[in-house]
N, C-alpha and C positions, 0 to 999 in steps of 0.2 A: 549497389545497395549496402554494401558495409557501411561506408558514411552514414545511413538511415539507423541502421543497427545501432550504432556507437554514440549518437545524438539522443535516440532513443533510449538508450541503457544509461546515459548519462543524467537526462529527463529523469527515468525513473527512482536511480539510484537516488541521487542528490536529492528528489523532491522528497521519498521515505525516509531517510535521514536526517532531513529538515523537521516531518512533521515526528518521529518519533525522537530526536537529540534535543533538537532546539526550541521545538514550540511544543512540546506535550502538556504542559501546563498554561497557555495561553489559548483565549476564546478565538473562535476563529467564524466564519457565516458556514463552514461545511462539517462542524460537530452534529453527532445522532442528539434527536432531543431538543432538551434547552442544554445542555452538556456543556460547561466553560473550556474545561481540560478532556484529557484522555481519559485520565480515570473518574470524572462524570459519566462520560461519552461509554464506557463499558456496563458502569452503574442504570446508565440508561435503558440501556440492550438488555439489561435482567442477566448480565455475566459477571461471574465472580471476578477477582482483584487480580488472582493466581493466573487467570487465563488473557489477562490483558499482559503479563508479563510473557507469556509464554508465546502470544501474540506479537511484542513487542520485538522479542529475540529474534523469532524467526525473519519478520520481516528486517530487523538490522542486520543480521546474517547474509540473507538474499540479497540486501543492497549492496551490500561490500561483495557479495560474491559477484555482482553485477558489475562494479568496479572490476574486480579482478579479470574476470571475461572478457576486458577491454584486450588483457593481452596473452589469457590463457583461454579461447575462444569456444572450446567444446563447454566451459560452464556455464555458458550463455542462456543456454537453451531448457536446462532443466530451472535456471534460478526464477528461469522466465513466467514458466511453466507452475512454478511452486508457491511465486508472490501472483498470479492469475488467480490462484485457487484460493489465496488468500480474500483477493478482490472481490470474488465472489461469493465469498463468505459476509465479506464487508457488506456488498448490495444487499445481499438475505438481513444482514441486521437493520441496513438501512429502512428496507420494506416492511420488518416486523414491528419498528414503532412507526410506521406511516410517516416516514420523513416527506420533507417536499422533495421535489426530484434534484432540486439543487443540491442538496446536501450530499447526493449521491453522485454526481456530477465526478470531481475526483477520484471515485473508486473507478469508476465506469473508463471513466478516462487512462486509468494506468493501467487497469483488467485489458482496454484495446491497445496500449501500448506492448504490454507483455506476450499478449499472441501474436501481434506484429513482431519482434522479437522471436520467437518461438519458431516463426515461421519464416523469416529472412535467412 
């Protein structure tokens, strides 16, 4: 199962660092809302500016710690543990403006990634 692990952490990392580095200002089909960017997509959710940065930190943190994990092993399991609870924060926003289930699809998807991780 490491292999599973490491594919997986590598999944999660890369894909959170993508959407918070690289694309947080570009429209995407899985923003809350009609939301173009990130800070739409928070404005949507009825969350102030402060708490999408604070949002933003944590989970670039945890991806990089997810990185790290690859070769200091015991961070594995809480970074996992910590962007999970993120995700599921993410679904609760998703459900509170009634998104379609698409849009909640990638939270869902790295939430079951990160307890697979948690758990391997």
């Amino acid at each position: 199962m490491p292999y599973l692990t490491t594919i997986l952490q590598l999944i999660v990392a890369l894909g959170i660092l993508n959407v918070w580095l690289l694309r947080s200002g570009q429209a995407t089909a899985y923003r809350g809302g009609s939301a173009k960017t990130l800070r739409e997509e928070f404005a949507a959710y009825g969350l102030p500016i402060w708490f999408m940065w604070v949002v933003g930190v944590l989970k670039v943190g945890l991806a990089l710690t997810l990185l790290a994990a690859l070769w200091v092993h015991p961070l594995a399991q809480p970074a996992a543990m910590a962007l999970g609870a993120l995700m599921l924060g993410a679904l609760a926003v998703h459900l509170k403006v009634k998104d379609p289930i698409k849009k909640a699809l990638p939270a869902t998807a790295v939430l079951a990634m990160c307890v697979s991780i948690a758990l391997l």
